[in-house]
C-alpha positions in Angstrom: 0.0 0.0 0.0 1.1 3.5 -1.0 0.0 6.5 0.7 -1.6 8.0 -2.8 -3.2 4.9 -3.9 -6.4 5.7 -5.9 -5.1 9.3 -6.8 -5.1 9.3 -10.4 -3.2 12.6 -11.9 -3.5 13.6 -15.5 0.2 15.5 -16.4 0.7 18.1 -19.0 3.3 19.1 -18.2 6.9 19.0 -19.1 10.7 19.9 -18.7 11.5 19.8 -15.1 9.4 21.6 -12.2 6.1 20.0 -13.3 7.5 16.6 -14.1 9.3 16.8 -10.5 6.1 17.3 -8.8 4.7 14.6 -10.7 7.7 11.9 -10.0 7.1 12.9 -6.4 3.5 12.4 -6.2 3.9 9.3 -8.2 6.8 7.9 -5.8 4.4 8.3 -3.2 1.9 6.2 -5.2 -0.5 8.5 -7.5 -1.0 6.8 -10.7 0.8 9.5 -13.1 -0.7 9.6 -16.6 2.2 11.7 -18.9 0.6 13.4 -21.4 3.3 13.5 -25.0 3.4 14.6 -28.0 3.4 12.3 -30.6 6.6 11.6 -32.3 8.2 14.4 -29.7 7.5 13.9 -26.4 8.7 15.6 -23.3 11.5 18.3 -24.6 13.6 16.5 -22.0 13.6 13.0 -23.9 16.5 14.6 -26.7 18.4 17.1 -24.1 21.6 15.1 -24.2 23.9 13.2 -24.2 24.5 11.2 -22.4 21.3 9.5 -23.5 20.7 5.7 -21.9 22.8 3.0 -24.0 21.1 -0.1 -25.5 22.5 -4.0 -25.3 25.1 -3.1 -27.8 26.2 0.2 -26.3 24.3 2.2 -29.1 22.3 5.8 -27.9 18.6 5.3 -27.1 15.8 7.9 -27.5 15.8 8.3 -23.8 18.5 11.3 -22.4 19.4 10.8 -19.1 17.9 14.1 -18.2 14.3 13.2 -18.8 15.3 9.7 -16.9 15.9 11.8 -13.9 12.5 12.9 -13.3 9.6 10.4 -14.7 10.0 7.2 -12.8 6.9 5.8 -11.6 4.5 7.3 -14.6 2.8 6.0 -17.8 3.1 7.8 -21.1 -0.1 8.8 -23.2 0.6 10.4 -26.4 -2.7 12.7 -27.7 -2.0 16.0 -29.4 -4.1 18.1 -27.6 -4.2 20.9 -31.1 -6.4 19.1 -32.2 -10.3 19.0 -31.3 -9.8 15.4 -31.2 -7.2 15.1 -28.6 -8.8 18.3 -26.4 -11.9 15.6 -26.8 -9.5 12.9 -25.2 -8.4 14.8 -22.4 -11.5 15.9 -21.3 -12.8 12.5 -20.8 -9.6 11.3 -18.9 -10.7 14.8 -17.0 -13.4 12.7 -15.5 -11.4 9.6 -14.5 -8.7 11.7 -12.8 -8.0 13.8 -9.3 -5.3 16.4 -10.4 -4.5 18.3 -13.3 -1.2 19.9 -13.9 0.2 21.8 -17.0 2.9 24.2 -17.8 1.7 26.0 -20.4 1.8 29.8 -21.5 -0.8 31.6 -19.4 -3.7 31.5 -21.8 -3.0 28.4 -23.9 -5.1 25.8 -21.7 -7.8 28.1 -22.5 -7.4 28.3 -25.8 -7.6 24.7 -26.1 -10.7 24.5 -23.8 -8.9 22.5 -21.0 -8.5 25.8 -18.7 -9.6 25.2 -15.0 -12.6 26.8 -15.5 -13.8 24.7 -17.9 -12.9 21.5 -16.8 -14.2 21.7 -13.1 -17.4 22.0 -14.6 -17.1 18.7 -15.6 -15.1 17.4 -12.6 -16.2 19.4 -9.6 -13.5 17.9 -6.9 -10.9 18.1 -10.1 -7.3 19.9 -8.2 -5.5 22.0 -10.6 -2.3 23.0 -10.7 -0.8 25.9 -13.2 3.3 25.7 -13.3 4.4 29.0 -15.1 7.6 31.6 -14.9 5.7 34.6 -13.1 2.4 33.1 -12.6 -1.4 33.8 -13.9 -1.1 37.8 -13.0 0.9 40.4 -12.5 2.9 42.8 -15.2 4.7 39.7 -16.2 2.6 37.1 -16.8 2.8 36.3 -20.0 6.4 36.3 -20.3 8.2 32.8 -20.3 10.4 32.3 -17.4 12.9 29.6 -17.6 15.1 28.9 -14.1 18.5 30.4 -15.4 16.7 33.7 -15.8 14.4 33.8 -13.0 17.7 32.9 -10.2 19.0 36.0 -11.8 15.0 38.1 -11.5 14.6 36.8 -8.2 17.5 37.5 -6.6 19.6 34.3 -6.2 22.2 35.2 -8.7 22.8 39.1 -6.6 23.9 36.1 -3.5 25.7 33.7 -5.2 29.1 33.7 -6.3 32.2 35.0 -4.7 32.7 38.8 -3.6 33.7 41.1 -5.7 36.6 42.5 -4.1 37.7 38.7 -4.6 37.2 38.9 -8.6 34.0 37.8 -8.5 30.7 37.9 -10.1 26.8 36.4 -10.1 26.8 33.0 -10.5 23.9 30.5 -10.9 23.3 27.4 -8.9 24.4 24.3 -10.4 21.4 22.8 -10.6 18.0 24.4 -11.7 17.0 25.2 -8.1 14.1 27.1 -9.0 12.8 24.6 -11.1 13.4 22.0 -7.9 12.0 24.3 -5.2 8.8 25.2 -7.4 8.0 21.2 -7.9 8.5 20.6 -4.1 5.9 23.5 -3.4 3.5 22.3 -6.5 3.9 18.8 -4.8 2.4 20.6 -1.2 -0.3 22.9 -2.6 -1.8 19.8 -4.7 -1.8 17.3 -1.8 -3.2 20.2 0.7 -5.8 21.0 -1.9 -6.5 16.8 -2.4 -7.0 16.8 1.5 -9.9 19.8 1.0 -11.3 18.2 -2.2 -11.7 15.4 0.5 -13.7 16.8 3.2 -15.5 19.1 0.7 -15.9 17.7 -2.5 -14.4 20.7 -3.5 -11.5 21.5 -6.1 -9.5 24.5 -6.4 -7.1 26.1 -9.0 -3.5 25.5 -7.2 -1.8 29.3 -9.7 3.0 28.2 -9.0 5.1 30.3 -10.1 8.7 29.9 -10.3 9.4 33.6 -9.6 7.6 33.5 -6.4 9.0 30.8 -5.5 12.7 32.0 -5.9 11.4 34.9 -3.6 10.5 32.5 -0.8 13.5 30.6 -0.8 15.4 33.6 -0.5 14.8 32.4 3.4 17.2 34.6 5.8 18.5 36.8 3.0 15.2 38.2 1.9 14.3 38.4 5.9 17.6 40.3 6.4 17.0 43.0 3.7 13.8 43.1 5.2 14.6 43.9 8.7 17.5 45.8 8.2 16.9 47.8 4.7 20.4 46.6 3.2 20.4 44.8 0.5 22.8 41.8 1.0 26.2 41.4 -1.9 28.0 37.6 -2.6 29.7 36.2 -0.1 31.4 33.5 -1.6 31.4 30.6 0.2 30.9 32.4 3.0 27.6 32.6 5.8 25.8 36.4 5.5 25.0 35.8 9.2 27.5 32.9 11.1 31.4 33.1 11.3 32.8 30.8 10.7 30.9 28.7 8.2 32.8 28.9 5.0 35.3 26.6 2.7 38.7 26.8 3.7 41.6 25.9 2.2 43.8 23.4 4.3 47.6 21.2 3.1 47.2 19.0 0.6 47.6 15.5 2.1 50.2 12.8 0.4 47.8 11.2 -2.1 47.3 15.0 -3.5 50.7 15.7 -3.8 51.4 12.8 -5.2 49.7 12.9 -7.8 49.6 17.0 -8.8 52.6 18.0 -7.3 53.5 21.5 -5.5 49.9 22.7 -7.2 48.2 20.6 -5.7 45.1 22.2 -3.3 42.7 20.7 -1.2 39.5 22.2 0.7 37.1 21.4 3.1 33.7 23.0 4.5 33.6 24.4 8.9 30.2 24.6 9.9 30.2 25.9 13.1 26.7 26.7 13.6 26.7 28.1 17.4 29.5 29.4 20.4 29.6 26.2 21.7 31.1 24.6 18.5 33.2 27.5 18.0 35.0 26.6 21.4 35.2 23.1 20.2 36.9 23.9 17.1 39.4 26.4 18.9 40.5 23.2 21.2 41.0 20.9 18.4 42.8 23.8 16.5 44.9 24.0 19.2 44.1 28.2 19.9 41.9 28.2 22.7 42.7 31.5 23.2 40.6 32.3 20.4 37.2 30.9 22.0 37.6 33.9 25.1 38.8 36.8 23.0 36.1 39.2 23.9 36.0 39.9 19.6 35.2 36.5 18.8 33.6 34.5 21.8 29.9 35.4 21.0 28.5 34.7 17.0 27.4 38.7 16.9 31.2 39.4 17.5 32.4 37.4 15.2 30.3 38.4 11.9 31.0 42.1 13.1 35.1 40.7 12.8 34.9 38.4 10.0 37.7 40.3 8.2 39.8 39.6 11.5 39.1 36.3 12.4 38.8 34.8 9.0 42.3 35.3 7.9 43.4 34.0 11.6 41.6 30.9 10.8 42.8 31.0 7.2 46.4 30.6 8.1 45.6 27.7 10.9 43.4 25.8 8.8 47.0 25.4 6.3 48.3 23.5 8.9 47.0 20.1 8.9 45.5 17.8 6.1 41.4 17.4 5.2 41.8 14.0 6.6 43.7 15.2 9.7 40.7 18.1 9.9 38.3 15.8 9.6 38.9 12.9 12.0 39.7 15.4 14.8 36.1 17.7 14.3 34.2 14.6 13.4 35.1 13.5 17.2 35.0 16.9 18.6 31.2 16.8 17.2 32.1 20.3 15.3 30.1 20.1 12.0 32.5 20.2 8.8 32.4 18.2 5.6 34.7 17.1 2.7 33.7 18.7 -0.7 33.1 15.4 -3.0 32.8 15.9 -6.6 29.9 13.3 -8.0 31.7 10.1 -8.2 32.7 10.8 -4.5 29.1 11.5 -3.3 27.8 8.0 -4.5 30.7 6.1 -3.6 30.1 7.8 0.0 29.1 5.0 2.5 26.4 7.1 4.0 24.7 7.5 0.9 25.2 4.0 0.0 23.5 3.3 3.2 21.0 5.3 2.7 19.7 3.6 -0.8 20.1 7.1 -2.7 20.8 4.6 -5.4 18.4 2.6 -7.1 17.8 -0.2 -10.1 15.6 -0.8 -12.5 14.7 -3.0 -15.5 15.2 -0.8 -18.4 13.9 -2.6 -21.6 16.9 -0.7 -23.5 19.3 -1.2 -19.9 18.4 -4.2 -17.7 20.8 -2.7 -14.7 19.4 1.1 -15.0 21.1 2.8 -12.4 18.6 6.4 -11.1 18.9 8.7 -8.1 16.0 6.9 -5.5 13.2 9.7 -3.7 14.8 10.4 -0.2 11.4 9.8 1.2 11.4 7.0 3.5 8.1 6.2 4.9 7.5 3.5 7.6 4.3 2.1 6.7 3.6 4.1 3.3 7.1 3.0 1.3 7.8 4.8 -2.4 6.9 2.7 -5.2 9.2 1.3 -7.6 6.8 -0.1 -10.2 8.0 2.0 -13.3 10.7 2.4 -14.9 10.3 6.2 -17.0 8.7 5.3 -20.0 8.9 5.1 -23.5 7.3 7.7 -25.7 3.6 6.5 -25.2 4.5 3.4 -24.2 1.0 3.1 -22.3 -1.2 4.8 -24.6 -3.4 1.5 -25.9 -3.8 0.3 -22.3 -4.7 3.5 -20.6 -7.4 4.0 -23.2 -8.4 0.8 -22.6 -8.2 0.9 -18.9 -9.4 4.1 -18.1 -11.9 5.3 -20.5 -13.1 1.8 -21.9 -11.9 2.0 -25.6 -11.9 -0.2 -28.0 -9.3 -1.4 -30.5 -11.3 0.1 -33.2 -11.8 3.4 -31.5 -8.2 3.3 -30.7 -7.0 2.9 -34.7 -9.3 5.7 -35.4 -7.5 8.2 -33.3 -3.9 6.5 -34.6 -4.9 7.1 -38.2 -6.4 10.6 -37.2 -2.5 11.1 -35.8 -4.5 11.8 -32.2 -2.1 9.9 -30.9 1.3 8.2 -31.6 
């Protein structure tokens, strides 16, 4: 048992913060219809390589990027241009709980599959609008992609090193915005399910990625808030605890060994309270530094950052990462290597964790994905599908769902309705 059984969701959406809403609600056991284009499918499906290899080491259809985000769903292709497909979706309308899309504001409308046509046919329907700026506002019909909407809303103006340091904006490795606007999608639908369950009540569920990338501006936006200045890069740095930073500490032998004098080597101090900072002065070997009057309380220390920070700059050289490490690890004083990829899942504790999973690919039989870290007790994620093919389930969700027959199904082939 899955805690979403009997939640069907009907998916039109596409690229990444939809899709990750979806993956999540279907790792949690919705059953996930993925609407496609024929012959196209999600835009994701060609952005590679590295696309999934075949038996004979030969590229796939399937990029790894769209494997990364549509486990647990079936594919449906209908081309909802048509009056046809609009036709098809609005049955499936009837048959399903949720309705997400990503559209340009204005283009579910113009195919007649807008909220406010559809919940007359399915009262209790939940949907949920994924755009750049949202359903109002000066912007609203602008498209907003992540890249530009870390730089609109803020996130670039904090990320990156300072620029006294030769630094500039910088965007986050990963499509954060994206990310953080499927997580919320992923709250407001199953908060608006629970209503539609007591009520018998839908509701329109209007995400935007730029509001989002407000909100996680967290302490930052909070700061400029309170205080009226407006917060720069600070590197690798904490705006509001010292120390909490990367610092750069003696290359240990493997290192050396193997890039010579040039070599460099880094690690991450956390210390997240005065406490911890008098734990990382004893295994530094400065106590001293833990009753200075500048540096004893977090306050002091921000206000002396350019003091302290080159004090611990020059300690920190001292001793290896490993050496660092072992000694804080003990000392309980948070701190952290900085592992590039191949690091992070050869780690132990994500090995331990499962963060890896496999599936039976028909084009890979040992398909290796990033698992959901949601571990439920009762309620585990489902692993029952692998992403699918391009339509892969079209024939049988017809079938299964709305009752069709193959007849009906090779009118809507030859009509190119679906793929």
């Amino acid at each position: 048992m899955n805690s979403l059984d009997g939640i069907r969701i009907l998916d039109l959406s596409r690229v990444l913060a939809g899709p990750w809403c979806t993956q999540t609600l279907a790792d949690l056991g919705a059953d996930v219809i993925k609407i496609e284009r024929p012959g196209a499918g999600d835009d994701t499906r060609s952005w590679g390589p590295p696309f999934l290899k075949d038996s004979e080491g030969r590229d796939t259809p399937e990029a790894a990027y769209y494997l990364g985000t549509n486990r647990n769903k079936r594919s449906l292709t209908c081309d909802i241009s048509k009056s046809e497909g609009q036709t098809l979706i609005r049955e499936l309308v009837l048959h399903c709980d949720v309705f997400i899309e990503n559209f340009k504001v204005g283009d579910m409308a113009r195919y007649g599959l807008d909220y406010h046509s559809l919940k007359v046919l399915n009262p209790r329907l939940v949907y949920c609008s994924v755009t750049g700026f949202g359903q109002t506002g000066p912007y609203s019909d602008r498209a907003g992609y992540d890249y530009a909407i870390q730089g609109i809303g803020g996130l670039m103006s904090v990320t990156g090193e300072r620029d006294d340091l030769g630094g500039g904006p910088q965007k986050v490795g990963v499509a954060v915005a994206d990310l953080f606007t499927g997580m919320y999608a992923t709250v407001g639908i199953l908060a608006a399910l629970r209503h539609a369950e007591k009520t018998g009540q839908g509701q329109y569920v209007d995400m935007a990625l730029l509001d989002t990338q407000v909100a996680m501006l967290a302490n930052l936006g909070a700061n400029y808030l309170v205080s009226g200045k407006t917060p720069g890069r600070a590197g690798n740095a904490h705006q509001n605890i010292v120390p909490y930073q990367v610092f750069e500490v003696k290359p240990g032998p493997e290192l050396l060994a193997s890039n010579g004098p040039a070599a460099r080597d880094h690690l991450i101090l956390a210390v997240g309270n005065d406490g911890q900072y008098a734990k990382f002065c004893e295994v530094a070997g400065h106590p001293e530094l833990a009753t200075d009057v500048r540096f004893a309380k977090n306050t002091d220390r921000v206000k002396n950052r350019q003091v302290l920070v080159p004090l611990l700059e020059t300690i920190m050289l001292t001793r290896s990462k490993a050496d660092w490490l072992s000694a804080l690890e003990a000392a309980k004083v948070p701190c952290g290597a900085i592992n590039n990829l191949s690091e992070v899942f050869a780690d132990p504790q994500v090995e331990a964790r499962q963060m890896v999973s496999t599936w039976q690919h028909p084009h890979q039989k040992d398909l290796k994905l990033v698992s959901s870290p949601l571990k439920l007790s009762v309620t585990p994620v489902r692993k029952d599908h692998v992403p699918p093919q391009l339509g892969q389930h079209t024939e049988v969700l017809l079938k299964e769902v709305l009752g069709y027959t193959d007849a009906q199904i090779e009118a809507l082939r030859n009509q190119d309705i679906i793929g």
